[in-house]
C-alpha angles and dihedrals in degrees: 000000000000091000094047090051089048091047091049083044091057098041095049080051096047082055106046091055087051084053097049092050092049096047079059094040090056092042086049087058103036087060081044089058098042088050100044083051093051105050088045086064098038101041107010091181102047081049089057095046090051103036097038089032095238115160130241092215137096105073134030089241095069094050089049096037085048089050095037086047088054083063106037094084097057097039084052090046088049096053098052095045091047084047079059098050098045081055096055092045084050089047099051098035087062091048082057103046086051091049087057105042088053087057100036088061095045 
């Protein structure tokens, strides 16, 4: 009897470490994921060369073009988001200017 609880001890144990191991597994892919869908959306053609094995090498202008194409993403997102802030200057700077011109012709 002692030798069968010890058995069914041994193999609960057994499974909860393969469990364990597969809860970490699965969290390991799922960020891997995250991550794979992200840098196909950021950088399409690093994600190719990664992902298909296609090498950056053979002329100077794919290394270059694969580099140039890391950065793209964040020089795109800056831009925009530079576009929005000269509007709202613009915009501000004529609310002033209103503002003043109602006072000045009081």
């Amino acid at each position: 009897m002692l030798k069968r609880l010890e058995t069914s001890m041994n193999e609960t144990l057994a499974f909860a470490k393969e469990n364990r191991a597969l809860k970490a597994d699965n969290e390991r892919k799922s960020r891997a994921l995250e991550i794979a869908v992200k840098l196909k959306e950021q950088n399409p053609m690093e994600f190719n060369r990664i992902v298909y094995g296609r090498p950056i090498g053979g002329t100077m202008e794919r290394f270059f073009s694969s580099v140039l194409s890391l950065f793209t993403p964040e020089v795109t997102n800056r831009s925009i988001r530079l576009k929005e802030i000269e509007e709202e200057l613009k915009d501000e700077r004529e609310r002033q200017e209103n503002l003043n011109g109602y006072y000045h012709s009081r």
